[in-house]
C-alpha positions in Angstrom: 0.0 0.0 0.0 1.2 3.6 0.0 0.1 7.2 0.6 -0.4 10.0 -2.4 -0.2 13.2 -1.8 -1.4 15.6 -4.2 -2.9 19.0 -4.9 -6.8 19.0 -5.8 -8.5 21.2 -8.1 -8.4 23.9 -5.5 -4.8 24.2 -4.5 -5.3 22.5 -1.7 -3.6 19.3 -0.3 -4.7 15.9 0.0 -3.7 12.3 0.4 -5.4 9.0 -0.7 -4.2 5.2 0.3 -3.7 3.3 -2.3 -3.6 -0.9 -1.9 -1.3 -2.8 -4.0 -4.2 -3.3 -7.0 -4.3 0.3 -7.4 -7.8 0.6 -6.0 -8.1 3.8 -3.6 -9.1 2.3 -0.2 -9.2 5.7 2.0 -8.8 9.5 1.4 -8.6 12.6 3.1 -11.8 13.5 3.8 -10.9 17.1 3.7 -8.2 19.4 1.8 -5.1 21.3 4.0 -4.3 24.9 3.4 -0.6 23.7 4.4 1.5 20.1 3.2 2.3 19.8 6.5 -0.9 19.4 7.7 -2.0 17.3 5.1 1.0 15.2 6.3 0.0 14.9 9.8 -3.1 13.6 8.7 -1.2 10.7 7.0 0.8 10.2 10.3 -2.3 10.0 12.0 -3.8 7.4 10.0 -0.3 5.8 9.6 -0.5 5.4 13.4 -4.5 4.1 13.7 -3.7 0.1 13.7 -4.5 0.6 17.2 -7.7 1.9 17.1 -10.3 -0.7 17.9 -13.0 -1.5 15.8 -16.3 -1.1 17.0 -19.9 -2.5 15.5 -22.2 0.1 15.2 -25.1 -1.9 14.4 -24.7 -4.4 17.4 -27.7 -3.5 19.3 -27.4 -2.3 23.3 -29.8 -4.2 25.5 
């Protein structure tokens, strides 16, 4: 997998994850006035294989 970063239509910056068949499996869900915000965001995500994942539709009795 690996991490694009790029410019959008607007100027501003933006990253996308790309797996290894070239399909785009996350984005930036917003664009960053600055690269090194937009770069931070990719750490962040970099770092989220420890968030836990949590079922949303399990129902609470």
């Amino acid at each position: 997998m690996r991490f694009e970063l790029y410019r959008d239509a607007g100027g501003q910056w933006r990253w996308r994850l790309r797996a290894r068949n070239g399909e785009v499996v996350a984005e930036s869900g917003e664009g960053y006035a600055r690269r090194e915000d937009c770069e931070h965001g990719i750490a962040l995500v970099r770092q989220s294989t420890e968030a836990r994942v949590i079922d949303m539709t399990a129902q609470i009795a």
